[in-house]
Steps between C-alpha positions, in 0.01 A plus 500: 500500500645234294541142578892369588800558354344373152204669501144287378281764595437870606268615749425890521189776553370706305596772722890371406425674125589815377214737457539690158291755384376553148610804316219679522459395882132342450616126579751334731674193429657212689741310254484167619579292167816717469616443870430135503638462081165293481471391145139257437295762460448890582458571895533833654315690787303848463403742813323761612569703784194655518112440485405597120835498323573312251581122552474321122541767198217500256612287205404241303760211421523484108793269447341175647590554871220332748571620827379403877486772755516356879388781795777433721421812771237738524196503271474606124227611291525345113344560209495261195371554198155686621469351780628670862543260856639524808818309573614416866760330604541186380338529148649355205373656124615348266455756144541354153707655185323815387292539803489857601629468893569799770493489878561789743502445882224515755721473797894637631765271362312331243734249357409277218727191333478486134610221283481416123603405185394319135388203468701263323815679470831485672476845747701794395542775780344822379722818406225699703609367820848564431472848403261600785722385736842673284275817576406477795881451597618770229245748748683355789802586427647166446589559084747178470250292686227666240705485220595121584155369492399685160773343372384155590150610295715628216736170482143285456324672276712696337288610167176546706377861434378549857823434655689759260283762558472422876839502518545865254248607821732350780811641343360843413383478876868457599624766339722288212319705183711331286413123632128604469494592155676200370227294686213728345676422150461170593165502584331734225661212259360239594100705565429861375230493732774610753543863371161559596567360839797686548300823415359506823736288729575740811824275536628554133448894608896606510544350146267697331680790461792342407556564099542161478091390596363649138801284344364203704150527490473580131 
């Protein structure tokens, strides 16, 4: 619900958000920065359906990021660094750059706010959350929708390695071979370390025995 006929404000649940699923079907997000085109800072919402899944991925944030979990629903169990708590309802953790931080869900519906970015600096969306959610819409069937948003990650960092090679992925996904290996061009100029990746990359599969890959990958 927005306010009047110039709106000032939004008001809307959680349960208003699209739930996408990751690729590989272990996590379950609810993109509320994207719905709302929030811009301070990084703020999106992760679920769990069920007791034990995952709710937070295990990962460490490397590039500066200090993020603030909030338990919105249900109860989570987190673990930080070496340490391992129980987190009901209500509990804010707040987990510094480089700390090691995963959570998986002690109760049904689990649903934890997460919010973040870098001290100091002006807040740049991440191409991660555009591409998981060009995925999950590519796997719904929706390609222009899909195809749309990885744009949008494309268009802002457009010489980013990660978003070329995420994008040869998406395309190769998609079926459009030749899209995909202009974008894994791209990508393999800018880091080598991306032939190894794309060694093993289930979704770079239908390229591979295209004579073009050992051109590419070379």
């Amino acid at each position: 619900m927005s306010g009047g006929d110039a709106p000032g404000y939004e008001i809307l649940s959680l349960d208003d958000l699209d739930r996408l699923r990751s690729t590989d079907g272990t996590l379950l997000l609810r993109p509320l920065r994207r719905r709302l085109g929030f811009r301070p800072f990084g703020l999106n919402a992760w679920e769990a359906e069920h007791a034990g899944d995952q709710l937070i991925e295990p990962h460490r944030e490397e590039s500066g990021t200090e993020e603030l979990y909030v338990i919105v629903r249900g109860a989570a169990r987190f673990t930080l660094g070496e340490d391992t708590f129980d987190a009901p309802t209500g509990t804010l953790v707040h987990a510094l750059p480089g700390t090691f931080r995963s959570a998986t869900a002690a109760e049904p519906g689990t649903i934890a706010l997460a919010c973040g970015a870098e001290a100091g600096k002006p807040f740049t969306p991440s191409g991660w959350e555009d591409f998981y959610v060009a995925f999950a819409l590519l796997r719904d069937g929706e390609s222009d929708r899909a195809r749309e948003t990885m744009q949008e990650a494309l268009a802002r960092e457009p010489d980013a390695w990660q978003g070329q090679y995420n994008a040869a992925c998406f395309e190769a996904l998609a079926g459009e071979t030749d899209a995909a290996f202009d974008h894994l061009r791209r990508a393999i100029a800018v880091n080598r370390d991306v032939v190894a990746y794309a060694a093993d990359d289930g979704d770079l599969a239908s390229l591979r025995d295209d004579p073009r890959y050992t051109e590419v990958v070379r």
